[in-house]
N, C-alpha and C positions, 0 to 999 in steps of 0.2 A: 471824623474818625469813628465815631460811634456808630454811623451808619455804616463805614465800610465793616466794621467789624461784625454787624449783623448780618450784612451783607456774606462776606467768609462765613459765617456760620452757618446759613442757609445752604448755602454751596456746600461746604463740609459735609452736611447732614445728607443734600440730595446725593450726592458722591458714596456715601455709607451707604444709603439706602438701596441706590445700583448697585453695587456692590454684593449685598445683602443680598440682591433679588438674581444677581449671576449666577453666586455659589448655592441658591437653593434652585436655581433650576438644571435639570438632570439630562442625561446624554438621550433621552428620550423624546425629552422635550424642543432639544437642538435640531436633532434630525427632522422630527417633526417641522418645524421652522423653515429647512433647508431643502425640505421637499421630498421627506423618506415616504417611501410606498412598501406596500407588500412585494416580495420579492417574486419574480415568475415563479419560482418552484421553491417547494418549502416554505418553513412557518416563519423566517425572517422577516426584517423590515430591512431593505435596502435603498442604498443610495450612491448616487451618481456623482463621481467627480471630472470635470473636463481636463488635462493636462496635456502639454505641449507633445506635442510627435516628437517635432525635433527641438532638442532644449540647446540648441547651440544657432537655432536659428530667431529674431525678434521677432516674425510672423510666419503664419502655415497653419498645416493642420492640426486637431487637437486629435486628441485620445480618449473615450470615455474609460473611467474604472470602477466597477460596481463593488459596493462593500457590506457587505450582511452583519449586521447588528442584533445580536438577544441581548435583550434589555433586562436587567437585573429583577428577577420578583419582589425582593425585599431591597432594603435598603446599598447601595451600592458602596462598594469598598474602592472601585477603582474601574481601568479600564483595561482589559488585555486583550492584545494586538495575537492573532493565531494564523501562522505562516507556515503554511503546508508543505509537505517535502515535496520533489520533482527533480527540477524546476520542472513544473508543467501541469502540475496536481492544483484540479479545481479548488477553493477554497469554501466559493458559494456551494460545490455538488455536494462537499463531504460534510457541510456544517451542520444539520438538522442528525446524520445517523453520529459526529463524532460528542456534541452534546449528550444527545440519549445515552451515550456511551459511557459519561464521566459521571462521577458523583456530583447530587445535586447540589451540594454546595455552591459548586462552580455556577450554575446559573443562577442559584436565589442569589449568591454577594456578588457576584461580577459582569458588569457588561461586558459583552465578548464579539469584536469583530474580526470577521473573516474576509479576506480577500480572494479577488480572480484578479494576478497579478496581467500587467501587456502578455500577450499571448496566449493569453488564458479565458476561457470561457465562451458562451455563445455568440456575441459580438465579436470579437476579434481573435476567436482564440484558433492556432496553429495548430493542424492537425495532417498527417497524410498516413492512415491508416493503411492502403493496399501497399503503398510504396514500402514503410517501416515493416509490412507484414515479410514481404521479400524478402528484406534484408535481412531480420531475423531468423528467416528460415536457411539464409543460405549457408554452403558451406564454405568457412573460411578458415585458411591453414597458414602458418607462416613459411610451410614447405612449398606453397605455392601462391606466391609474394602476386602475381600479375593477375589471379585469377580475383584474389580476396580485393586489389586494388580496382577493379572492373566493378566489384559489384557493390565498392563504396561508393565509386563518382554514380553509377548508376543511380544510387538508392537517393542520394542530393542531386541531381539533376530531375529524380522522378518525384520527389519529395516536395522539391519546388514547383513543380510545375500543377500537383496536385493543390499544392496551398491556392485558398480563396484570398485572405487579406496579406498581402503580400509589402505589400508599403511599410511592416512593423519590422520588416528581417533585422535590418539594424537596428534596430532602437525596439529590442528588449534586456537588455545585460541587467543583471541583478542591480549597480547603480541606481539606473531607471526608474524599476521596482521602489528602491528606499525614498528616493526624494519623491514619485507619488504620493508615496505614506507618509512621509510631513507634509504637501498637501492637503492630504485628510485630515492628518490632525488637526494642523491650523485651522483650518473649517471648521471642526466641530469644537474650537474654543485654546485649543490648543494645553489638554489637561497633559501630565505627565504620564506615559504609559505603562503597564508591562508587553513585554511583548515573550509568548511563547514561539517556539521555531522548532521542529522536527525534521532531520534529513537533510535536505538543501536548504529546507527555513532557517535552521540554525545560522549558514552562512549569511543571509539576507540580514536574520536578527544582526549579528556580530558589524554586519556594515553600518546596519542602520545606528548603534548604540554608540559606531566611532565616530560616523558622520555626527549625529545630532544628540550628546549626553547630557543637554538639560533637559530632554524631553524625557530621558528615562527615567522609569519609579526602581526598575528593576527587570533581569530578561533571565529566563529559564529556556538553554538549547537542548537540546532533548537528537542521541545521534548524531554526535558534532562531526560536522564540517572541520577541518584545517584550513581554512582559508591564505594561510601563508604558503603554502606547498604548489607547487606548480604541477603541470597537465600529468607529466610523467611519475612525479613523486605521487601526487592521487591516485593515478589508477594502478601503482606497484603496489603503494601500503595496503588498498582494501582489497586487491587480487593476492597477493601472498597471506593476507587474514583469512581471508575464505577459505583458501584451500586450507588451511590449517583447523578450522574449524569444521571442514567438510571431513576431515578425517577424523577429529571426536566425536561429531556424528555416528560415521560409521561404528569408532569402538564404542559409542553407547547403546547399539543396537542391541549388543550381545550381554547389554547387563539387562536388556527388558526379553522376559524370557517368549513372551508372542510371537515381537520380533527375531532374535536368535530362535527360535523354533520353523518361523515362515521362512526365511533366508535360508534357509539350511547350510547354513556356515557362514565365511566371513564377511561383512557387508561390501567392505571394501575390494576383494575378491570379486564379488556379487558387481559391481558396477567395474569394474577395470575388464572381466568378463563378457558384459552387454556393451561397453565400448569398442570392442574387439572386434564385436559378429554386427557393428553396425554399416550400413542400412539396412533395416530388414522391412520386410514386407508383411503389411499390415492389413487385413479385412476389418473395415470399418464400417460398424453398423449407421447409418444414415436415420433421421427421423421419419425418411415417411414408409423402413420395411424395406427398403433395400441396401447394398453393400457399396464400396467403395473401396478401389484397392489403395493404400495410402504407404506410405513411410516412415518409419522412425530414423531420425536420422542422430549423427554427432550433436550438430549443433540443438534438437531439442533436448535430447540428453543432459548438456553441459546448461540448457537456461534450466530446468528442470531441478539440477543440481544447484546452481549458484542462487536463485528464487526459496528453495527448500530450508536454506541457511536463515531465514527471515524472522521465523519465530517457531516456536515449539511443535504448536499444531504443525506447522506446513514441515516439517523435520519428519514429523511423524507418517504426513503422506505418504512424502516421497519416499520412505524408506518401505512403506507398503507398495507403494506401485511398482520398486526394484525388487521386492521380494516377489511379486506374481509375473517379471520378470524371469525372474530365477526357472519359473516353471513353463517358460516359452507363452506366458501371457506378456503379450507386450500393449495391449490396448489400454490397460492403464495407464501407464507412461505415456502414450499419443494424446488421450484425452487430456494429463496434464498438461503437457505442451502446448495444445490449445488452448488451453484457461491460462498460461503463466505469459501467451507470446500474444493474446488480445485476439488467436486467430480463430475467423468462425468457421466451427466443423464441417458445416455443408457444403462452402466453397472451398475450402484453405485459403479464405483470401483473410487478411486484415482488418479487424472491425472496430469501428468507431467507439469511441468513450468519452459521455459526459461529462465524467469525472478526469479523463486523460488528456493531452496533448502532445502529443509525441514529438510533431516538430518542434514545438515552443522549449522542448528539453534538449535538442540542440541549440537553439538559436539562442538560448541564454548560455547555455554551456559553452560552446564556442567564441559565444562573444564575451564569456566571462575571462575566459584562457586566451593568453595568445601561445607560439609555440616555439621552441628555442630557436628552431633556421628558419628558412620558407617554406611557406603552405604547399599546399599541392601533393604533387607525387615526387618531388624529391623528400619531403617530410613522409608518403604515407611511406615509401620506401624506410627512411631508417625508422622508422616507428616498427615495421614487420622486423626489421635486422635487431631492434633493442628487444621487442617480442620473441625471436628466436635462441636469445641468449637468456629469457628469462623464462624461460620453458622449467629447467630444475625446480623454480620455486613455486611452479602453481602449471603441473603436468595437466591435472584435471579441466583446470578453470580459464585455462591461457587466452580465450577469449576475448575473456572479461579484462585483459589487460589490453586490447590492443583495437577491437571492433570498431568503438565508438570512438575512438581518437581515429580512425583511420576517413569516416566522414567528417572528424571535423577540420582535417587538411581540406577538403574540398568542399567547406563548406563558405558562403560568400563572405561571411563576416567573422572577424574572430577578437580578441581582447587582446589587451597591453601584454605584452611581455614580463613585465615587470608584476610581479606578486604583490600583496599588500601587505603592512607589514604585519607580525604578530597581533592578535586580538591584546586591549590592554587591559578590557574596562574601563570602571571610571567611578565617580561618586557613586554608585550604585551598584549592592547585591547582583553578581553571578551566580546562577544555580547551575550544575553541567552535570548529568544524565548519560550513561551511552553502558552496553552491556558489554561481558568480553565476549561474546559469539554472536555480533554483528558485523555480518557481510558487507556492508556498502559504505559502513564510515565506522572502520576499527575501533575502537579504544585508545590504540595508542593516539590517533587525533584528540580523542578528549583530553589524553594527558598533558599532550602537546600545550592545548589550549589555556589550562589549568597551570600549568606552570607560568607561564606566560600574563598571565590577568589580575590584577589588582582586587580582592576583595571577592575572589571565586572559591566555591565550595564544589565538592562532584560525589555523585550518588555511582557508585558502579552496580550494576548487577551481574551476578556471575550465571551464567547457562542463560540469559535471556534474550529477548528478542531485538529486535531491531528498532529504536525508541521503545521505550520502557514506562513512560506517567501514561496514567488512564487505563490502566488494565486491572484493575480492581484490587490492586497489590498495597498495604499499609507504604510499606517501601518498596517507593517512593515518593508514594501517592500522601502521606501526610506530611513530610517534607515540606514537600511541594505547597499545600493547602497554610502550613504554618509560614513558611516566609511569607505569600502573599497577601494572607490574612491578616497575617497580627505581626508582621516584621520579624516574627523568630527565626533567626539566623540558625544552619544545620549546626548538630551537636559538636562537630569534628570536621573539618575539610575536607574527607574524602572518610568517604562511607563506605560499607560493601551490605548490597541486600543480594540472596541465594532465591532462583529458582531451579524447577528440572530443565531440563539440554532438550528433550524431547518430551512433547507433551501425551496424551493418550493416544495409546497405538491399539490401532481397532483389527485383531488378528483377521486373515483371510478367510474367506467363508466356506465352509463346504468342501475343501481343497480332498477332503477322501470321503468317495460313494457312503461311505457308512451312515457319515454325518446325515444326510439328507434322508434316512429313514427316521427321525425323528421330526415330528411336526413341527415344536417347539423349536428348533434347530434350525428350520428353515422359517420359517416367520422373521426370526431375529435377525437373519441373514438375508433377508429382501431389505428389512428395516437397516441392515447394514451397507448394502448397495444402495441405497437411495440417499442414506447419511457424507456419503463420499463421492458424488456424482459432483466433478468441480464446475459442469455446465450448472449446477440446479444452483452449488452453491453462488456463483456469481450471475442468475439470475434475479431480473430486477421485480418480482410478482406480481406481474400484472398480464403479459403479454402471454400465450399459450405456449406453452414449450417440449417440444417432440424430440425424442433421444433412441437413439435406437439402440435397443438390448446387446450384450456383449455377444450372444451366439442366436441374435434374429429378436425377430418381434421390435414392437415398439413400449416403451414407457413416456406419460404425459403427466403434465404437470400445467394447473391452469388456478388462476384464481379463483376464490369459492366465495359463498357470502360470508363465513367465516374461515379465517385459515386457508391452507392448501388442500387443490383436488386431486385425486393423483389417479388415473387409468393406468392398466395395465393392459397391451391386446399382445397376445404368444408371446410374453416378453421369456425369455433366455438367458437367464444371466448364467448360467451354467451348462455343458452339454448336457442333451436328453433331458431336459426339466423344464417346462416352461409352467408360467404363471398368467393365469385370468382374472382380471376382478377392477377392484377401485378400495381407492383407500383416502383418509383425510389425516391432515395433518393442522392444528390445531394449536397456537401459542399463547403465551401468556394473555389474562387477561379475560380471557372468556369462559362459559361455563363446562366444556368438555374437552379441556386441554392435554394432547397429548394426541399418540397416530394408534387410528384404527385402521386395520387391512380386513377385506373381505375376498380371498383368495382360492380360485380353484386351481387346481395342480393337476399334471397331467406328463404323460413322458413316464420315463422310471418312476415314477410314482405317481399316485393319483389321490385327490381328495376334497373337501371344501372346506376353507377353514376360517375362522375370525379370530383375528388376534388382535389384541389390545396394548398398551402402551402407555399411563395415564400420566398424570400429574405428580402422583408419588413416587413416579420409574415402578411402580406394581407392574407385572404383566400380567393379562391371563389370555387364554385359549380357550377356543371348542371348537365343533364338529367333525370330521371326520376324515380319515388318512387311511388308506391302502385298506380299506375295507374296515377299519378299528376306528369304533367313537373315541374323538380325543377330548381332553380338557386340560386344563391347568395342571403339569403336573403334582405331585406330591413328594417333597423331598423328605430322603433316608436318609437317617445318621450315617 
């Protein structure tokens, strides 16, 4: 007896000391273990997990799914799980700029992984760029049921046929997605997680938290999902939100006086007007100095519009780009259309995104929904007849009610009929997030949810964007930081944080001859066409990039050994005024931050000028304009 007992104690002891040596070793050290490597792109460490193709089959193929890891600098408080909206949105692409993004908090206490869910990413991810570009471009009316149902099977029949990994059509539905992700848990030890979720993540989070709630520490949705609501209830509630929201927009215009000054009257006016006189025909300056005749049509219009609803800044574009419609400028608005609809300027064809997946946002979307009758064209049919009857509630936006449901009648695969039921929670903190001026997943979903769930608290914001943590705002952003951190629960169940409806509106440049006899006036206003160029802005800095000027010439943009290069050759952004020169552009971190131009002028006026732009927002000026030495001016009381 005396030996077994020594016996049990040794064993005890070795068991302790396992033990011991588990919980001191860290998610860093796991991976490492399991074969993490640097990831292809960015500063991540990822890793590879195999899972079944078909999980209803006991053998076949498997599936890889890569998961990017930032490992905590300091001591680790936990793990959070970060589930990108879409479906279809890279996780690996965005993780390296959505980090830099947040306060460092979040990296020194928290390891933080990021997925590329099935359909998603380099390896298998769905994509059919030219085909999506079509569709979007085309025009579809509920007045004409046979033309819009043509160019949906079209866009799925071309859609599919563009896809390379084709074997996954079935087998991506958000389900899919969750039990991957306990997969990887279990791998990596199987700790309790949080999981963040923005947009369609949030749904994914909500599954996974019903599916498996002793994994969870706690889940923050951020833009909630209703995941109880079916195809039709989805796309009424955030199409009748939008348009409601597109119409504060517009009355907000006229409380910002730029705006009410550029618009020269009602906004709302102002686009019920350019919908009128649409298609019109458009001279589009091309990058290498010559022209293009192009179109604006309804349907860029209406993405233009419903895109614009997103967050403050993009409110603020678009209500500039309908304001220099107002004055028979329409090439603003084309260029948006191009940056909102993926499509590249040169061709008008569809262009690819490392960050995007476009089929893979059906192929879960469809196969996440099924639809009250049969698929097909007696579905796309009364889908256009339930559209036609919902026109009163969203004149502007009717689209967005009825587009995307109309491919997913004819799309190969589609989900249960049946809904799931209400979100409940569970042992574990809900955090719920959503603004009331979000277009793609209302508020009233997060109420929904919020009534509905056990142990949930909800942050609203009023006039805000479209998911709301990580934008440098206290609220939410310490909220957020304090549940995860330290378990402090929010002060009240439902909070309300305020921002603006529209963010900085950059009035129109030059819009009267007079303007542009000042030097200083024109400098600011290159420096303002170049701030709103939505090709520059979704440019990735690396690649050389040629834009052709609003009235000829070209403007370039190229990477430099510090900052941006920027050429100008006859560039015209105005009649009768063109500009010559080069200019750098200069960001945090180095020692001459900020844009310098070295610009000759010529046309109605003439000069050589240097302007400056620093790190203070100082500007200064010199040399010379219409024959007068200029400088910095000097202001009068």
């Amino acid at each position: 007896m005396r030996g077994a007992g020594l016996a049990m104690l040794i064993a005890g002891l070795i068991s302790w000391l396992c033990a011991a040596d588990a919980a001191a070793e860290t998610l860093r050290d796991t991976v490492a273990k399991l074969g993490g490597t640097a990831c292809r792109t960015g500063s991540l460490t990822c890793l590879s997990v195999k899972v079944p193709l078909d999980r209803g089959a006991n053998t076949g193929p498997e599936v890889r799914i890569e998961y990017a890891v930032s490992f905590a600098s300091e001591e680790s408080r936990g793990v959070l799980v970060y589930a990108v909206g879409g479906p279809g949105g890279s996780g690996l692409a965005i993780a390296d700029d959505y980090l830099a993004a947040f306060d460092e908090r979040l990296t020194r206490n928290m390891d933080i992984v990021f997925f590329d869910q099935r359909g998603v990413g380099p390896d298998h991810g769905m994509e059919c760029p030219v085909a999506q570009g079509v569709f979007d471009l085309a025009e579809l009316s509920v007045e004409r049921p046979d033309t819009a149902i043509a160019a949906a099977k079209a866009f799925v029949a071309d859609c599919l046929k563009e896809l390379k990994p084709r074997d996954l059509v079935a087998f991506v539905d958000t389900e899919q997605a969750v039990r991957d992700l306990e997969i990887f848990r279990q791998r990596i030890g199987a700790p309790k997680i949080w999981i963040y979720g923005e947009s369609y993540g949030t749904q994914l989070a909500q599954q996974y938290a019903t599916l498996y709630p002793t994994a969870i520490k706690g889940i923050v949705i951020d833009g909630v999902v209703d995941s109880a609501l079916d195809l039709d209830g989805y796309y009424a509630s955030y199409t009748e939100a939008a348009e409601k929201i597109l119409v504060r927009v517009f009355a907000a215009c006229a409380e910002v006086a730029a705006c009410r000054e550029d618009m020269q009257g009602d906004a709302a006016a102002a686009y019920d007007a350019l919908a009128a006189r649409l298609p019109v025909e458009v001279a589009f300056p091309l990058g290498d100095g010559t022209i293009a005749q192009r179109r604006l049509t309804s349907a860029m219009l209406e993405a233009n519009a419903f895109y614009a609803l997103y967050g403050p800044d993009d409110r603020a574009s678009f209500l500039r780009a309908l304001a220099a419609a107002t004055r028979g400028h329409h090439l603003p608005m084309l260029r948006l259309a191009y940056s909102n609809l993926a499509i590249d300027p040169a061709t008008e064809r569809g262009a690819p995104d490392p960050a995007w997946f476009g089929a893979a946002y059906y192929a879960i979307t469809c196969g996440d929904y099924g639809s009250a009758s049969a698929e097909g064209e007696a579905e796309a049919r009364a889908i256009l007849e339930r559209a036609k009857a919902f026109v009163p509630h969203a004149p502007r936006l009717i689209r967005a009610y009825f587009a995307e449901r109309l491919a997913c009648a004819f799309w190969p695969t589609h989900g249960p009929k049946e809904r799931p039921k209400p979100y409940k929670g569970g042992g574990f903190p809900t955090l719920i997030l959503n603004s009331d001026a979000d277009p793609i997943t209302p508020i009233t979903m997060a109420y929904a949810v919020l009534d509905s769930a056990e142990d949930a608290y909800m942050v609203a914001m009023r006039n805000g964007p479209h998911v709301i943590w990580g934008r440098g705002l206290a609220c939410p952003d310490e909220i957020v930081f304090g549940l995860m951190f330290d378990g402090t629960l929010p002060e009240a169940r439902e909070q309300v944080c305020t921002q603006d409806l529209i963010g900085p509106y950059a009035p129109l440049t030059l819009t009267m001859s007079a303007a542009a006899r000042d030097a200083l006036a024109l400098a600011r206003a290159v420096e303002a066409e170049i701030e709103r160029l939505p090709e520059l802005a979704g440019w990735d800095g690396n690649d050389p990039l040629a834009l052709g000027c609003d009235f000829g010439g070209v403007f370039e943009a190229s990477a430099a050994e510090e900052g941006t290069a920027y050429t100008f050759s006859q560039c015209a952004w105005w009649p009768g005024l063109v500009v010559e020169g080069t200019g750098t552009q200069i960001g945090d971190g180095a020692e001459s931050v900020g844009l310098t131009l070295d610009l000759a002028i010529s046309g109605a006026h003439h000069g050589q000028i240097t302007y400056r732009h620093g790190a203070t927002d100082a500007v200064t000026l010199t040399g010379t304009y219409d024959g007068r030495a200029v400088t910095t001016p000097r202001l009068l009381p």
